[in-house]
C-alpha positions in Angstrom: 0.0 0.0 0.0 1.4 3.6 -1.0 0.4 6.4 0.7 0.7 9.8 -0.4 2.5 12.1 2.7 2.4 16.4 1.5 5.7 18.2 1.8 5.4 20.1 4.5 7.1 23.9 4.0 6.0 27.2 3.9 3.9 27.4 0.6 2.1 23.9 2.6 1.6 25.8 5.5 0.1 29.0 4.5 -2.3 27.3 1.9 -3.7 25.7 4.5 -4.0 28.6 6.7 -5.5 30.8 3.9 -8.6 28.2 3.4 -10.8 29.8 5.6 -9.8 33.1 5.4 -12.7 34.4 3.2 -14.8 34.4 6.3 -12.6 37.1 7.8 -12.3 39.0 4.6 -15.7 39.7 5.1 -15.6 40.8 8.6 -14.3 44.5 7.2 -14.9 46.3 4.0 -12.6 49.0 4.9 -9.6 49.3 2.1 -6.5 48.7 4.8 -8.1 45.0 5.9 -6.4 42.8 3.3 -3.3 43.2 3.3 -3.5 43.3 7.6 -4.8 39.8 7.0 -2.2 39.0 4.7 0.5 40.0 7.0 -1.4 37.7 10.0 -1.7 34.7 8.2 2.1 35.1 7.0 3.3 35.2 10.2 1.3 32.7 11.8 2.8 30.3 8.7 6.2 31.4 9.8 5.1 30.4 13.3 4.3 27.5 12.0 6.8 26.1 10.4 9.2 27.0 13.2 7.4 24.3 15.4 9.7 21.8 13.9 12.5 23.1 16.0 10.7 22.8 19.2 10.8 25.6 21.9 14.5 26.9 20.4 14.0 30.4 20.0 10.9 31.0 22.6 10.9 31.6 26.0 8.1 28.3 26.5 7.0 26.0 24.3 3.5 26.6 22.7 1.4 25.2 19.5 -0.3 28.7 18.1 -2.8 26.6 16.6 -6.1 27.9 14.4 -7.8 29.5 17.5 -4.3 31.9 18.4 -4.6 32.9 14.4 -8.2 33.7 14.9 -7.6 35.5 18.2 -4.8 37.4 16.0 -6.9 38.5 13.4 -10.0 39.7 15.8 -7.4 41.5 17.8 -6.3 43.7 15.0 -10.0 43.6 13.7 -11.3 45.3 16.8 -8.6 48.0 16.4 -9.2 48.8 12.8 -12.5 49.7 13.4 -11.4 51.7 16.2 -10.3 53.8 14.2 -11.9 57.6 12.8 -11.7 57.7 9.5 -12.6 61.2 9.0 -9.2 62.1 11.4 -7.0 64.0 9.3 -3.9 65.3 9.5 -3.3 63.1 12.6 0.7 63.9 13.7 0.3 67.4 13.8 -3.1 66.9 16.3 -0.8 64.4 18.6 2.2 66.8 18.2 -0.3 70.1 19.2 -1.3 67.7 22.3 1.9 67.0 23.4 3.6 70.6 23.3 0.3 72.0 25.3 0.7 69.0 27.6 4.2 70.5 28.1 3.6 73.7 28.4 0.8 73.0 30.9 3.3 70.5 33.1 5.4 73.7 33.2 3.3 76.2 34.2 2.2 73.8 37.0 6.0 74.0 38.4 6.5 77.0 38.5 3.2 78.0 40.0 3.9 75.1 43.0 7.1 76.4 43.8 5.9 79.9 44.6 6.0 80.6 48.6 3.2 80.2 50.2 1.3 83.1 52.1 1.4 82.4 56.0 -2.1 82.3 57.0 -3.7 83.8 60.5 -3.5 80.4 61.9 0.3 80.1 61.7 0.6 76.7 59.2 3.7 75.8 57.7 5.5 77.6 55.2 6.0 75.4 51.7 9.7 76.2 52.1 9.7 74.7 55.9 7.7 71.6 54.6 10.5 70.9 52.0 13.7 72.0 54.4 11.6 68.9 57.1 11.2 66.5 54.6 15.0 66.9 53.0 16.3 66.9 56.7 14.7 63.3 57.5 15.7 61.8 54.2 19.3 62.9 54.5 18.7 61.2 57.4 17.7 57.6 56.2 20.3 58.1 53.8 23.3 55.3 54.7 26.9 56.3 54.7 29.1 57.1 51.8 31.2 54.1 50.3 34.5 54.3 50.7 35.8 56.3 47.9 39.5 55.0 48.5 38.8 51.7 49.0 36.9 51.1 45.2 39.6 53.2 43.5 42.4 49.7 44.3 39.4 47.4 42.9 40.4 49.4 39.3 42.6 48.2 37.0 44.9 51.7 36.1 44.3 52.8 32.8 41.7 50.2 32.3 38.4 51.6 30.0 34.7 49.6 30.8 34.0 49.9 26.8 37.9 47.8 26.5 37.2 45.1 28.9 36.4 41.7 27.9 36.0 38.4 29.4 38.3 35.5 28.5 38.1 31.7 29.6 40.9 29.2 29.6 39.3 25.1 30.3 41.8 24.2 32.9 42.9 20.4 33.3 41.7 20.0 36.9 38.8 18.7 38.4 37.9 20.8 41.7 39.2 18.5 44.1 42.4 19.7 42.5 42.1 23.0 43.2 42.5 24.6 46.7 43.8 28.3 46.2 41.8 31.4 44.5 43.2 33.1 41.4 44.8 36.2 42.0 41.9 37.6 39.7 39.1 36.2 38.2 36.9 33.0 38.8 36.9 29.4 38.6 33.3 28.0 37.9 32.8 24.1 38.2 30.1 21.9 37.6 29.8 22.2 34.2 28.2 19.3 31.8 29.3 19.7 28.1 26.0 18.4 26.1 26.6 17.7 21.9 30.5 17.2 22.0 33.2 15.8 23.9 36.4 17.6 25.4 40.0 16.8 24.7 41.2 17.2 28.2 44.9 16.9 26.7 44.4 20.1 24.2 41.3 21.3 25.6 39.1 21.5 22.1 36.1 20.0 21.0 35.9 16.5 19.4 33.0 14.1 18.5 31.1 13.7 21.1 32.2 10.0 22.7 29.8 6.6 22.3 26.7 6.3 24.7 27.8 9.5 26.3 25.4 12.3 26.6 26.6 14.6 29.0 30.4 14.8 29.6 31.2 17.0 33.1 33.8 19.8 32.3 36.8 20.3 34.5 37.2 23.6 36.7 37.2 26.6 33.6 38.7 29.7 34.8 37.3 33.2 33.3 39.0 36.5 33.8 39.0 39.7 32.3 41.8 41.2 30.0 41.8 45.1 28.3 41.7 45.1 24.5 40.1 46.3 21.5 41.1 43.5 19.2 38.1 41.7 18.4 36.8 38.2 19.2 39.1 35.0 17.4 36.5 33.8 14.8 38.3 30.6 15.2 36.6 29.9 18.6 33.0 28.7 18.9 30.5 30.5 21.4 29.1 27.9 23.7 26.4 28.9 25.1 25.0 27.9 29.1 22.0 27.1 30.0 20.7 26.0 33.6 18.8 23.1 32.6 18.5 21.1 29.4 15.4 22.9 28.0 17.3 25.8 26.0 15.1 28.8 26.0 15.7 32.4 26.7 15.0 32.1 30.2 17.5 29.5 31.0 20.2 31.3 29.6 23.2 32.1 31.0 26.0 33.4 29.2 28.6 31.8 26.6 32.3 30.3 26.6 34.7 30.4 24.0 36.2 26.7 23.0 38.7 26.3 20.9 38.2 24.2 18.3 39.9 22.3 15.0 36.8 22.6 13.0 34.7 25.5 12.2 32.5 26.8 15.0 29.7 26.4 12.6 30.1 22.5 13.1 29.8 22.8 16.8 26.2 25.2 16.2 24.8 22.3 14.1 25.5 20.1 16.6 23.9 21.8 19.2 26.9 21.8 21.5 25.9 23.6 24.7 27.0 24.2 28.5 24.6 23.2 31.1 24.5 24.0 34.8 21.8 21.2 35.9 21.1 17.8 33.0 18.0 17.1 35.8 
């Protein structure tokens, strides 16, 4: 028996999201609804044919089926109609709106920062209000850091624009290691998912047989001052905290070196991950 499976792309997808759109064709007559529904139903193919790659790309999983595409195309719908058509010359009415907003806010200052007339009955002054309520938040305020102290954290001659982070995957395991660097971090407790690690040169290989999750050894990041830009030799591995990769779980990268092209490496999937549970 031979049965006939359609391709399943793009074209696919949108031709099947297109057969029921005459019904919402008709739900407007005004000129600007086409191509708004065009620009729906494109999207929600591009949606669409994203699926395939699972949640990579979105913060949580989700199908957008027919009913979010509905939803979609009321929502902008509603807001068409919203709208006046006899409104003209709409930028210069917001624009007129803002400035006498402005000028209003303005006025208001400068009117509430005029002294205020001491009454028979002896109330407060607006300038005594003020000088109270500055005296009792000077007084909340905690001390001054020590000036001196944060100057010896900086590197001398060091810019924040020039400063960028470099990794170096050590040998050692972190029973190994029992002293701090004299600057930067070790981070352990790493588990290298897609490829395996030559402990030896400390680049990526083939990932090894029946292993998923290989643990990295202690990786030690500090910070150097340049301007040269990154090696485009070395492939940005990206860490996640748990084995569902979306934007959430992100991290921040590490730079392996590596004897193939980093592209390799990102069609592989090769990632960092803090938890595999």
């Amino acid at each position: 028996m031979v049965q006939f499976k359609p391709i399943h792309n793009t074209h696919h997808d949108y031709l099947f999201v297109v057969e029921s759109i005459q019904d919402f064709l008709d739900y407007s007559s005004q000129p600007q609804w086409p191509p708004l529904l065009y620009a729906v139903a494109f999207l929600h193919t591009i949606v669409q044919e994203r699926r395939k790659f699972g949640p990579l790309g979105w913060n949580v999983p989700y199908e957008f089926n027919q009913a979010d595409f509905a939803a979609s195309v009321q929502f902008v719908q509603n807001h068409l109609d919203d709208m006046d058509p006899k409104k003209v010359n709409m930028a210069y009415t917001i624009t007129y709106k803002y400035q006498i907003n402005t000028a209003n806010g303005i006025l208001d200052t400068i009117l509430n920062v005029q002294p205020k007339e001491g009454g028979s009955q002896g109330g407060e002054t607006r300038e005594t209000v003020v000088y109270r309520l500055a005296q009792d938040m000077l007084e909340k305020l905690p001390q001054q850091y020590n000036t001196f102290e944060e100057v010896t954290r900086a590197h001398r001659g060091w810019a924040l624009d020039s400063v960028v982070l470099q990794n170096l995957v050590t040998r050692h395991n972190k029973e190994e290691i029992h002293d701090n660097p004299p600057e930067g971090v070790y981070v352990h407790g790493l588990f290298l998912e897609g490829a395996s690690l030559d402990r030896r040169t400390g680049k990526l290989i083939e990932s090894k047989s029946k292993v998923l999750y290989e643990q990295m050894p202690v990786i030690y990041i500090y910070a150097i001052n340049t301007t040269a830009g990154k090696d485009p030799k070395l492939y940005e591995c990206p860490i996640y905290r748990k084995p569902q990769r979306t934007d959430q779980k992100y991290v921040g990268s590490i730079d392996f070196e590596t004897d193939n092209n980093p592209r390799h490496w990102t069609l592989r999937g090769v990632a960092l991950l803090c938890d595999i549970k």
